[in-house]
Backbone as a printed PyTorch tensor [residue, N CA C, xyz], in Angstrom:
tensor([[[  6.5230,  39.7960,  -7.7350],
         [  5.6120,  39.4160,  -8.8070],
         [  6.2900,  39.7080, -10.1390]],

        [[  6.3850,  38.5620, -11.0040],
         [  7.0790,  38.9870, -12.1490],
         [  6.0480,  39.3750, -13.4130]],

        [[  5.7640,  40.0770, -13.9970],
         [  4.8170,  40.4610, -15.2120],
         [  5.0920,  40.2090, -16.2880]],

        [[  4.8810,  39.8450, -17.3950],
         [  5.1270,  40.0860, -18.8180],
         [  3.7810,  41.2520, -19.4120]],

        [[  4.0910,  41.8510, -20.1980],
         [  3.6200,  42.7820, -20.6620],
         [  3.9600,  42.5690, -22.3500]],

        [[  2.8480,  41.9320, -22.8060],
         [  3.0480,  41.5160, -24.5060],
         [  2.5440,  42.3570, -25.2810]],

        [[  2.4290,  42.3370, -27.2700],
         [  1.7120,  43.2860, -27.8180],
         [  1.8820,  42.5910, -29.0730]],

        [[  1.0780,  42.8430, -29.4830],
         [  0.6800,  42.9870, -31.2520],
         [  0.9820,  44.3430, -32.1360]],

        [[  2.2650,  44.6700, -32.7550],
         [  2.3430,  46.6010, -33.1500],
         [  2.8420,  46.0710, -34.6970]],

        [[  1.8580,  47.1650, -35.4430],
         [  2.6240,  47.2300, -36.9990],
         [  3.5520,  48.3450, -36.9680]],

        [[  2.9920,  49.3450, -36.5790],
         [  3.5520,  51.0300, -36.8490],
         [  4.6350,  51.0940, -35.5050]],

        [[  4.2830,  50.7010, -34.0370],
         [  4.8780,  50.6440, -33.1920],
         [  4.9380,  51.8850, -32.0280]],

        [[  3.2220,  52.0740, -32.3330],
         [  2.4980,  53.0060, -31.5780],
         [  2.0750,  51.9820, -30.2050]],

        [[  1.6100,  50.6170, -30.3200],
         [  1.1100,  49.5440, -29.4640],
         [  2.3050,  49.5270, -28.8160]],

        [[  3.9250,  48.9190, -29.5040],
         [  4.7100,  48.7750, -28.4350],
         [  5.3880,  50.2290, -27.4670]],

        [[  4.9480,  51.1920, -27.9310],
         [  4.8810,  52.6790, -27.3170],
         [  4.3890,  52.4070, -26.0800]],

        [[  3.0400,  52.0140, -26.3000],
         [  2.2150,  52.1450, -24.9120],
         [  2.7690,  50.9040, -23.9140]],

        [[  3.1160,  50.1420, -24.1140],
         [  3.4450,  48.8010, -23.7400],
         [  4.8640,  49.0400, -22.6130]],

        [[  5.7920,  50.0810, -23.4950],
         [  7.2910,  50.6850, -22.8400],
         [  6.2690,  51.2120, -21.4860]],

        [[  5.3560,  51.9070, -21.8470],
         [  4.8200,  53.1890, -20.5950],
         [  4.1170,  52.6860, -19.8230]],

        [[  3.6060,  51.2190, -20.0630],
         [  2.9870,  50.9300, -19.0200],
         [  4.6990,  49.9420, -18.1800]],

        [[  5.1130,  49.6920, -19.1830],
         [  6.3130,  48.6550, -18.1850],
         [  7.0020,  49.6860, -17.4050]],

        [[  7.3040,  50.7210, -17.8110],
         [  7.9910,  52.0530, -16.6700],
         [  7.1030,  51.6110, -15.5250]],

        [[  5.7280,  51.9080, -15.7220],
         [  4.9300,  52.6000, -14.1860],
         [  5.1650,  51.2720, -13.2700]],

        [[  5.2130,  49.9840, -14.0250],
         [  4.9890,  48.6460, -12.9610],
         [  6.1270,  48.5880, -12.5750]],

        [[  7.7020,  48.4330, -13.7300],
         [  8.7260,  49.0410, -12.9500],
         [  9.5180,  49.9440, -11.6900]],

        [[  8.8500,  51.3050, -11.6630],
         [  8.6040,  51.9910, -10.7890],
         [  7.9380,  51.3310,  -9.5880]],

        [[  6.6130,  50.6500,  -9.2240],
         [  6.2290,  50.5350,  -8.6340],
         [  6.6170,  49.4650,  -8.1110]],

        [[  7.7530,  49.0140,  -8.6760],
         [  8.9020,  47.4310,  -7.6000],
         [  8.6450,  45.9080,  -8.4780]],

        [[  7.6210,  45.9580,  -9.2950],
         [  6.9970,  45.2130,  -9.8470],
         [  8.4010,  44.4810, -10.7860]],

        [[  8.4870,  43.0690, -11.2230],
         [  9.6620,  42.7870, -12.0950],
         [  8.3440,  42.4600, -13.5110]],

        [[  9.3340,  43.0010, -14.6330],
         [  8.3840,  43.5330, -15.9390],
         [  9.1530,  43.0340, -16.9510]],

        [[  8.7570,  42.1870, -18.1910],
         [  9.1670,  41.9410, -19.3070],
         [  8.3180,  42.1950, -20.4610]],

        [[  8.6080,  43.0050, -21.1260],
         [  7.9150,  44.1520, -22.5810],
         [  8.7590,  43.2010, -23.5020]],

        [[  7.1270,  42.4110, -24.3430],
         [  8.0910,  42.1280, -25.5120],
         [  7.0000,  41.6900, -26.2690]],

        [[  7.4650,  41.9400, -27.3860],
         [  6.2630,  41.5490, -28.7740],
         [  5.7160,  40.2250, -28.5160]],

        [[  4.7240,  40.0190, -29.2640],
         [  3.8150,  38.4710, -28.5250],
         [  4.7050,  37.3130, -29.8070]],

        [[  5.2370,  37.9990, -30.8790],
         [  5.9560,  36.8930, -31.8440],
         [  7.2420,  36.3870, -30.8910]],

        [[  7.8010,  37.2710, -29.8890],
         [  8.8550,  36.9790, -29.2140],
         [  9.2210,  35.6390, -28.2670]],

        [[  7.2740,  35.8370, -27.6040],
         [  7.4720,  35.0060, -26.6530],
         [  6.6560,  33.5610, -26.4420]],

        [[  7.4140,  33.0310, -26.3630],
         [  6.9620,  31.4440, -26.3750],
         [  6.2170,  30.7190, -25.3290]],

        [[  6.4080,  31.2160, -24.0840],
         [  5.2800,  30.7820, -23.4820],
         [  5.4050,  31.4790, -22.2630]],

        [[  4.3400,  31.3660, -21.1540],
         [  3.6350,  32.4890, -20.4390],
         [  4.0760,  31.6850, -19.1390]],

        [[  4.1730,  30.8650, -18.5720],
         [  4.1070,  29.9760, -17.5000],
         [  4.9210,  30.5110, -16.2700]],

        [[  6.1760,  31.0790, -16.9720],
         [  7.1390,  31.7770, -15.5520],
         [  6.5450,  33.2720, -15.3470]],

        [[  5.4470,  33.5230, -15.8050],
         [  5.4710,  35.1300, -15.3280],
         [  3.8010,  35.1220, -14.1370]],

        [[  3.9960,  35.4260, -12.7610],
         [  2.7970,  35.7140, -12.2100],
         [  1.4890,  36.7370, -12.6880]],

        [[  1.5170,  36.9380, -13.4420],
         [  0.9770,  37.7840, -14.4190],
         [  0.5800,  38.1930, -15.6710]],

        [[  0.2830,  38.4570, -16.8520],
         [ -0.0760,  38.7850, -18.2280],
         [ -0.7620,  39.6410, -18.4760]],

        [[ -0.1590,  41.2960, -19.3620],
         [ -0.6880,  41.9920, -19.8960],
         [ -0.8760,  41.6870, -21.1970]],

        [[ -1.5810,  41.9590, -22.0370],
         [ -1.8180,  41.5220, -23.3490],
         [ -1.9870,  42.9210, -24.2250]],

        [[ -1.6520,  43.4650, -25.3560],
         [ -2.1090,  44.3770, -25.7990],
         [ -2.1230,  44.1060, -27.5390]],

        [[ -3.2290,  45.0500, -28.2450],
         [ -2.7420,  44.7480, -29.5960],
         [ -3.5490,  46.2430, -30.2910]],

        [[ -2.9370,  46.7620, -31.7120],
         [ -3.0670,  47.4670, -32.6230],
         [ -4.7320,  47.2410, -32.7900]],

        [[ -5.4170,  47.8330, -33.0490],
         [ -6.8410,  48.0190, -33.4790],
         [ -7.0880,  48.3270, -34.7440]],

        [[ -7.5540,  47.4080, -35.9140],
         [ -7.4710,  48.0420, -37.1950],
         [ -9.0190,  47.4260, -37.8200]],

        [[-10.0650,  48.2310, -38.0230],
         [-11.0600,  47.8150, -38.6570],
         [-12.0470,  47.0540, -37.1960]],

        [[-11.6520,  47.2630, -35.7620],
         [-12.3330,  47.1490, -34.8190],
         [-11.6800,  45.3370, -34.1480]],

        [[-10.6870,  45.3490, -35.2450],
         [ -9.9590,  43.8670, -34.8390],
         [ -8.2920,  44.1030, -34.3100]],

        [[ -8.3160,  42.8380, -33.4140],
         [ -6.6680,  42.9370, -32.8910],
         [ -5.9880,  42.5410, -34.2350]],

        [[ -4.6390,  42.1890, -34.3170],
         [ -3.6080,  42.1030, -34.3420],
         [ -3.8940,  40.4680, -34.7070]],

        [[ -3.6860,  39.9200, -36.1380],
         [ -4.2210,  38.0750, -36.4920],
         [ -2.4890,  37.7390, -35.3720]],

        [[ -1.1900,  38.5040, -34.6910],
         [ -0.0820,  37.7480, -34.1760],
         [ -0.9950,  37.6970, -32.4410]],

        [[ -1.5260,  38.7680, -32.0000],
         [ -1.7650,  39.0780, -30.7750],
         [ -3.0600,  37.7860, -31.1130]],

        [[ -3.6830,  38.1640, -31.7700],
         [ -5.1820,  36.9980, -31.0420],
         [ -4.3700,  35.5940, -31.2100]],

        [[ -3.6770,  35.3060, -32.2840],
         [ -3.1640,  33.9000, -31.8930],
         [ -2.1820,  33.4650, -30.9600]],

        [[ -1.4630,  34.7290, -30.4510],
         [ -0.6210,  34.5700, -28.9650],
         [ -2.0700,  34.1480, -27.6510]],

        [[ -3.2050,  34.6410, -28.2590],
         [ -3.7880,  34.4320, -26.6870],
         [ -4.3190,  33.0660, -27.1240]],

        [[ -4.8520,  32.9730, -28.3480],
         [ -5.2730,  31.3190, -28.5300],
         [ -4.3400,  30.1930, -28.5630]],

        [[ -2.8960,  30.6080, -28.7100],
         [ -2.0930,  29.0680, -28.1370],
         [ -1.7990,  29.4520, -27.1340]],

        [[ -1.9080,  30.4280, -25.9760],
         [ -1.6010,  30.2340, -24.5750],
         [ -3.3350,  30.2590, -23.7100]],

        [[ -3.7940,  29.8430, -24.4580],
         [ -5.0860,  30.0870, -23.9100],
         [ -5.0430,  29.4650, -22.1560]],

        [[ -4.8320,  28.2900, -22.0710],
         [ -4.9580,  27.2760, -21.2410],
         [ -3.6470,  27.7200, -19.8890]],

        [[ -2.3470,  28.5480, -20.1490],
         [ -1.2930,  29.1050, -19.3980],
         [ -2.0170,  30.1610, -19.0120]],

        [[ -2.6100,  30.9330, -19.6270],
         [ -3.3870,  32.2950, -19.8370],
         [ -4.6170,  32.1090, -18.7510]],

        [[ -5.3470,  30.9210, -18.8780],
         [ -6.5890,  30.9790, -17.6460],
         [ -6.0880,  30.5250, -15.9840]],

        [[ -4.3120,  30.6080, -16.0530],
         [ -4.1870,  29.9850, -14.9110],
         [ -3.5460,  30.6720, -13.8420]],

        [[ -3.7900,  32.0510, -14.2520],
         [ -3.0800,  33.3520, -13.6480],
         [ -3.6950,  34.8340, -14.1900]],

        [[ -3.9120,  35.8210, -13.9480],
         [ -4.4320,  37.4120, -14.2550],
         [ -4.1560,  37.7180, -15.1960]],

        [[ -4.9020,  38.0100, -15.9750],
         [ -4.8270,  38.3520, -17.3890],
         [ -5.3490,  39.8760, -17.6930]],

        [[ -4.6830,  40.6910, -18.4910],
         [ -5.0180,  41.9720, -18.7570],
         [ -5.0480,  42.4780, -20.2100]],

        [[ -6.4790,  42.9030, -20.8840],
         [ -5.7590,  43.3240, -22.0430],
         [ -5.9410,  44.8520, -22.5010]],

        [[ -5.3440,  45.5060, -23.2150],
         [ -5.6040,  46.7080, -23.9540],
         [ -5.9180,  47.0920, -25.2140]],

        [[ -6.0210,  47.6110, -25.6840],
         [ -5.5890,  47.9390, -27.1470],
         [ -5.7690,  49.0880, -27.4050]],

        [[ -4.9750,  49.8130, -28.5920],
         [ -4.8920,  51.0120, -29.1240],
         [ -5.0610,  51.0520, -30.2750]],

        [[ -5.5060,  52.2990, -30.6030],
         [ -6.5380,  52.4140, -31.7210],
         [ -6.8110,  53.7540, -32.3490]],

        [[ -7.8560,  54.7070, -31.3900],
         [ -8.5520,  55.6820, -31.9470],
         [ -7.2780,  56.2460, -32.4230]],

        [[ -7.5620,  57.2550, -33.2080],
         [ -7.0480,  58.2400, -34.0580],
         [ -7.4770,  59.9270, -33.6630]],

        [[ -7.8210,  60.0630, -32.6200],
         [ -8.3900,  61.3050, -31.9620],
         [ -8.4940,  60.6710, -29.8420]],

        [[ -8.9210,  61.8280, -29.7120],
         [ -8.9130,  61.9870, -28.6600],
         [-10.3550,  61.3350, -27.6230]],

        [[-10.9050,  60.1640, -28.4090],
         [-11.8310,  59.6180, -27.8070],
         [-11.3900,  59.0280, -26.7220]],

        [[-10.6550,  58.5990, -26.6990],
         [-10.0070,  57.5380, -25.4030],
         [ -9.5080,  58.1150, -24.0200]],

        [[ -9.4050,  59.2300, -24.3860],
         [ -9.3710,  60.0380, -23.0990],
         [-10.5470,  60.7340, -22.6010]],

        [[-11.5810,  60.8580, -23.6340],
         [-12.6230,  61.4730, -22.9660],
         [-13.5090,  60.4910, -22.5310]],

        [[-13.5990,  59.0610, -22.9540],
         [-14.9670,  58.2680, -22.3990],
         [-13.9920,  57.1520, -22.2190]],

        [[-14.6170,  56.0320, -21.7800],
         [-13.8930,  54.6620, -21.8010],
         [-14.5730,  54.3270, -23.0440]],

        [[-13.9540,  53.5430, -23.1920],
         [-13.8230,  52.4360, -24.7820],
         [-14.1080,  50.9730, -25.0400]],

        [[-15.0860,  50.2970, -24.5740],
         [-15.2470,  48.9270, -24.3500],
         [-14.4250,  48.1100, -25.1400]],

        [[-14.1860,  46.6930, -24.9510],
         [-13.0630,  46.5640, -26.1760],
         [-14.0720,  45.7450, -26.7140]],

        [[-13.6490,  45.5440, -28.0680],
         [-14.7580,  45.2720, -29.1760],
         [-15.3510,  43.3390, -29.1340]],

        [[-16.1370,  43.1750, -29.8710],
         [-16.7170,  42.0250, -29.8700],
         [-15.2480,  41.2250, -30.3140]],

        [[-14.7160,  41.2060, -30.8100],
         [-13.7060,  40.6720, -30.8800],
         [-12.9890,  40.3700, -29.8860]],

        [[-12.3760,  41.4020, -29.2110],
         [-11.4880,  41.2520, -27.7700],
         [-12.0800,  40.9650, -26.7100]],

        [[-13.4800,  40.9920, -26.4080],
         [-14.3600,  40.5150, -25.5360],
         [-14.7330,  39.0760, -25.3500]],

        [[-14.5490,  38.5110, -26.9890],
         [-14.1390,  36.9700, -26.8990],
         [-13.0590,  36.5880, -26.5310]],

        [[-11.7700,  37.1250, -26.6740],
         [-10.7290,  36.1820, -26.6270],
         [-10.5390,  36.8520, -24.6770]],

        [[-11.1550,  37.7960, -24.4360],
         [-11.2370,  38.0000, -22.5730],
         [-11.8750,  37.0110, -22.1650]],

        [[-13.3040,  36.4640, -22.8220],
         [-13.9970,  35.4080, -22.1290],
         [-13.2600,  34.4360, -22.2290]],

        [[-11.9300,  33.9270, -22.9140],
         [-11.6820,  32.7880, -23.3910],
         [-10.8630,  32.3760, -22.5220]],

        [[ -9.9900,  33.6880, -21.9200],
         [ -8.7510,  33.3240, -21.0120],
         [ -9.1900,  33.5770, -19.2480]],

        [[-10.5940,  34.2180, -19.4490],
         [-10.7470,  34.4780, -17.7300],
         [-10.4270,  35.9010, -17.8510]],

        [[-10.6930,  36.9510, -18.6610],
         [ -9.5090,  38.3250, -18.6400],
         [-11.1820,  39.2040, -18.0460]],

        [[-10.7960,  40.2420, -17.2630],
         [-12.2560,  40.8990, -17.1330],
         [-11.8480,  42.2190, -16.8460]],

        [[-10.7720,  42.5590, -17.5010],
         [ -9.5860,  44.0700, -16.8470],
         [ -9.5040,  44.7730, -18.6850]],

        [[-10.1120,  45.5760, -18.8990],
         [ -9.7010,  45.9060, -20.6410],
         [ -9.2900,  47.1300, -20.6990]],

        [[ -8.5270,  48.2640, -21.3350],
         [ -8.7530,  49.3090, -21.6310],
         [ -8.2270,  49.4250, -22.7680]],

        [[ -8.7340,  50.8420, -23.4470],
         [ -8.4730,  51.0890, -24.8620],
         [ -8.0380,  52.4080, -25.0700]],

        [[ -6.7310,  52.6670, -25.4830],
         [ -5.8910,  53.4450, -25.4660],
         [ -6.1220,  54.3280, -26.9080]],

        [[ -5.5400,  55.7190, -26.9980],
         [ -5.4930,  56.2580, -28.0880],
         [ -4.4350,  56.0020, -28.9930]],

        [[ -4.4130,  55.8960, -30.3600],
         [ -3.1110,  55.1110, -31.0810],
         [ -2.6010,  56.0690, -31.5260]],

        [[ -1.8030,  55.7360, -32.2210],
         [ -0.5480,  56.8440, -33.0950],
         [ -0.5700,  56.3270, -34.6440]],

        [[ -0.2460,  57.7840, -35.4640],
         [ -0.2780,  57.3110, -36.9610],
         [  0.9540,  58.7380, -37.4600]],

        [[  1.7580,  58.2450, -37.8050],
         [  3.3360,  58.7100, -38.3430],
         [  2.4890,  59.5670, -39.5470]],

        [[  2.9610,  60.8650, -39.9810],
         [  2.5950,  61.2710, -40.8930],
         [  3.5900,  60.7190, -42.0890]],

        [[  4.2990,  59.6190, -42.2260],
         [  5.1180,  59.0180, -43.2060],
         [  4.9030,  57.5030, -43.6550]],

        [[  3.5730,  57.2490, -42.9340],
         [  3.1190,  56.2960, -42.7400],
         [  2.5200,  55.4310, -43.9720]],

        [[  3.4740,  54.3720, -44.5060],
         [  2.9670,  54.0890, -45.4710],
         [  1.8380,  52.2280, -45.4970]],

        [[  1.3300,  52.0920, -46.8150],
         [  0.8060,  50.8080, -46.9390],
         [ -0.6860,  51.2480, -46.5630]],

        [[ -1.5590,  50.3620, -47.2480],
         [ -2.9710,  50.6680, -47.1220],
         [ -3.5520,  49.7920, -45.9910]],

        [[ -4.6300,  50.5640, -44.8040],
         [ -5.0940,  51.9950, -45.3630],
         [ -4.4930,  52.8260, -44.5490]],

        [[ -3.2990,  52.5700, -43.9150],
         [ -2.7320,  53.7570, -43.2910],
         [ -2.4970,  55.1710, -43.8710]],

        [[ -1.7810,  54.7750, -45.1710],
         [ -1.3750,  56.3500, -46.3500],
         [ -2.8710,  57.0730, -46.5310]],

        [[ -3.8320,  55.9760, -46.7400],
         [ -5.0560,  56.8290, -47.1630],
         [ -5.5970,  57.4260, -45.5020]],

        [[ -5.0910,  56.8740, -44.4130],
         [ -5.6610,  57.9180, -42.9830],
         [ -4.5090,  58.8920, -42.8880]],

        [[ -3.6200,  59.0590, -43.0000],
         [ -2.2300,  60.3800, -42.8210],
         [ -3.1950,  61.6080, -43.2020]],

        [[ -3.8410,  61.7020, -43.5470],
         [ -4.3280,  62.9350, -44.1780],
         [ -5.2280,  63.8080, -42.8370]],

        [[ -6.1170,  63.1540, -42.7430],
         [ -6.9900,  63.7360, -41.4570],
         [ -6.8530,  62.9830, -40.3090]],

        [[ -5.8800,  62.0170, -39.9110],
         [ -5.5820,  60.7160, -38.6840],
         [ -4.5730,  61.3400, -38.0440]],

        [[ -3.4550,  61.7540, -38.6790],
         [ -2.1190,  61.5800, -38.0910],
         [ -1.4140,  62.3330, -37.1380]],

        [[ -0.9640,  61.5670, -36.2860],
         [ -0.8450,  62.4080, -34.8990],
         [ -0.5540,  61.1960, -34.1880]],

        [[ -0.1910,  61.4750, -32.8220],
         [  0.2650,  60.9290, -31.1420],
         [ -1.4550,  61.0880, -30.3870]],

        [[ -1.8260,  60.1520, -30.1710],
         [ -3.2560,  60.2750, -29.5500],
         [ -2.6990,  59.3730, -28.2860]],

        [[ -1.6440,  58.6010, -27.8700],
         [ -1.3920,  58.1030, -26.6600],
         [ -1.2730,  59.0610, -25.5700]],

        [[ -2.3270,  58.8020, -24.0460],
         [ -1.6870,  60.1900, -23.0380],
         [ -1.0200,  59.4370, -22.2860]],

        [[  0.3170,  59.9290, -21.5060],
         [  1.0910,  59.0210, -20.6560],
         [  0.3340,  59.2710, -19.6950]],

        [[ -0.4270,  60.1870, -18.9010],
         [ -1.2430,  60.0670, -17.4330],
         [ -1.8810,  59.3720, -17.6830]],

        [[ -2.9970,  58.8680, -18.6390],
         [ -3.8210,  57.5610, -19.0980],
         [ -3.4790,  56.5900, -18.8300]],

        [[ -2.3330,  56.2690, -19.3800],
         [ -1.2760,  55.1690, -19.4000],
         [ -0.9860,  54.3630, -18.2530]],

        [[  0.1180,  55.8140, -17.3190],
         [  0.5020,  55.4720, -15.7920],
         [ -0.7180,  55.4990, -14.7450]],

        [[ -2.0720,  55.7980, -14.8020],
         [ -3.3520,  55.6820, -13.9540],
         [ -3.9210,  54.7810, -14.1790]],

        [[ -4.3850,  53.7370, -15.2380],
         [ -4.1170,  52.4190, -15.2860],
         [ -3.3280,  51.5200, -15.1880]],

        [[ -2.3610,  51.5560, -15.2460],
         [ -1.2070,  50.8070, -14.6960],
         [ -1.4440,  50.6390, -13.6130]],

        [[ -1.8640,  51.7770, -12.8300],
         [ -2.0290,  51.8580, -11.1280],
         [ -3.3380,  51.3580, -10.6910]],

        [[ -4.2540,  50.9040, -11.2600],
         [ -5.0590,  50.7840, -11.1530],
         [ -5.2440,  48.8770, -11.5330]],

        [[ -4.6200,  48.7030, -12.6300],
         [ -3.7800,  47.4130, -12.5590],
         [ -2.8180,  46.6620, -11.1120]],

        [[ -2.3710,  47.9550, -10.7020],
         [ -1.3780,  47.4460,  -9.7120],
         [ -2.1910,  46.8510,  -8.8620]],

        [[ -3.2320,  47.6720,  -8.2080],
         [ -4.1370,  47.2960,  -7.5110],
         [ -5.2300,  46.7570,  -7.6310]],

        [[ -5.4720,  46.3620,  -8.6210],
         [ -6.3380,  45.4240,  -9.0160],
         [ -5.3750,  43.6150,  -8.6820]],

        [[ -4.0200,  43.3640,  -8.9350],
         [ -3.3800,  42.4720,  -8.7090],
         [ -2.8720,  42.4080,  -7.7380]],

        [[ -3.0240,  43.5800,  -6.7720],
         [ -2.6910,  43.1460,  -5.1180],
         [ -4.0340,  42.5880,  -4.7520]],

        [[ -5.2050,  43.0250,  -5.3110],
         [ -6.2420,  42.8320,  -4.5340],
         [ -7.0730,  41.1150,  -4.5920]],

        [[ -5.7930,  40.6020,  -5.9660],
         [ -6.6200,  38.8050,  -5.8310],
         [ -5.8710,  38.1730,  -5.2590]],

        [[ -6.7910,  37.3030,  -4.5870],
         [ -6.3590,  36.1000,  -3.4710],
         [ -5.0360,  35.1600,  -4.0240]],

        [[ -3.7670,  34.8050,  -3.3690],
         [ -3.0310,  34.0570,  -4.0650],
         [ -3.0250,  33.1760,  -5.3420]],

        [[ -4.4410,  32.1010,  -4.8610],
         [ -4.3970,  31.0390,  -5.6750],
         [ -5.0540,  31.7470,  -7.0020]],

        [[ -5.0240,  32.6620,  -7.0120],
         [ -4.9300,  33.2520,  -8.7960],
         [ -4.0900,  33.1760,  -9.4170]],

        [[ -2.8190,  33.5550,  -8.4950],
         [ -1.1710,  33.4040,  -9.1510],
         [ -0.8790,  31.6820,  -9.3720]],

        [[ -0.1800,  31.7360, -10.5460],
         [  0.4310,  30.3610, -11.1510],
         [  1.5420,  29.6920,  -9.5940]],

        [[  2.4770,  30.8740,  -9.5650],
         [  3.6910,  31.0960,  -8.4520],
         [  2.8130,  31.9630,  -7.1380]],

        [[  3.2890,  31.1900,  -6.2930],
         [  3.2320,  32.0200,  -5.0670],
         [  3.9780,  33.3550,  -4.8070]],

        [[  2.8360,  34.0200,  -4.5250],
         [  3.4420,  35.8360,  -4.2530],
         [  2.5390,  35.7670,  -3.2740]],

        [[  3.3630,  36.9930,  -2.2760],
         [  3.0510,  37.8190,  -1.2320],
         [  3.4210,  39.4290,  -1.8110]],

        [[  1.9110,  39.7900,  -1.0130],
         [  1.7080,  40.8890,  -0.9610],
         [  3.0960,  42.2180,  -1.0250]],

        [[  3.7760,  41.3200,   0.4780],
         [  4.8200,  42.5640,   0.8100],
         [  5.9120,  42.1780,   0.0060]],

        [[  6.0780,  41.2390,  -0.9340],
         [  6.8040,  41.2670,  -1.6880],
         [  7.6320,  42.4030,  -2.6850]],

        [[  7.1610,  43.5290,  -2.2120],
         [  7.2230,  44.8070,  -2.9700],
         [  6.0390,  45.6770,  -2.3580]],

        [[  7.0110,  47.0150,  -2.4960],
         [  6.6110,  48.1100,  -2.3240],
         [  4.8800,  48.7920,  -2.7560]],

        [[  4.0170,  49.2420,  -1.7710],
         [  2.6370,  49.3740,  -2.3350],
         [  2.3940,  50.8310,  -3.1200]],

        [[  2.1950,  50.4850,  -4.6660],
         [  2.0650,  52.1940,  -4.9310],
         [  1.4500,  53.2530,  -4.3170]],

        [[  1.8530,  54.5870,  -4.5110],
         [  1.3630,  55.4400,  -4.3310],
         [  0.4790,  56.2560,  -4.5230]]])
């Protein structure tokens, strides 16, 4: 099964999480391509799609929502996953995080019904508004890698568990190793 794993990052806290989830699918035999959503041009060779984007004001990323609205139609024809990162504290590890009216449209749009919402990161050197004006009481690493790699896994198995004709390409199961 080949994956792409895309993102929307200003600061480059989003493509953080994006590296940590491509390790765990890596690890788990999975073939994985991590790359910004300006990078990639179209979706069609990968059995798979993670989607992720920056959270600012309760909205994605204007590069990430328009990566899912011109692949909309590649996007409904295979598993779609999205994330996003955001909080600035430690909410995201203590509750789940619905993803917002925003990202809940562009899930209905592609068939996506898999979301999670990660804790973000803010550089205490962090400049441009309103980031400089959050450094003050924001700034910090709020991403947890066990968060990270337990969805991933949970991903894994969520994409062993749909019937072929979900995949664009034909995959088998034993095509790879079953996580642990």
């Amino acid at each position: 099964m080949t994956v792409l794993i895309t993102y929307g990052t200003k600061m480059g806290g989003t493509a953080g999480l994006a590296d940590m989830l491509g390790k765990a699918f890596t690890t788990a035999g999975l073939d994985v391509e991590v790359r910004p959503v300006l990078e990639v041009e179209q979706v069609e060779r990968f059995d798979a799609v993670i989607v992720g984007s920056a959270l600012y004001m309760g909205h994605w990323r204007r590069d990430a929502r328009r990566f899912v609205k011109r692949n909309a139609d590649a996007l409904r024809d295979r598993p779609v996953v999205f994330f996003s990162s955001g909080p600035l504290d430690d909410s995201a590890t203590t509750q789940p995080i619905p993803p917002t009216k925003q990202v809940r449209r562009l899930m209905d749009r592609v068939g996506s019904t898999e979301h999670m919402t990660f804790g973000g990161k803010l550089d205490q050197d962090a400049t441009g508004f309103p980031a400089h004006a959050m450094v003050k009481e924001h700034a910090g690493d709020w991403r947890d890698q066990s968060q990270v790699t337990a969805w991933a896994h949970h991903i894994i198995g969520y994409l062993d568990g749909l019937p072929a004709e979900r995949f664009s390409r034909t995959t088998r199961t034993g095509d790879r190793p079953t996580p642990s």
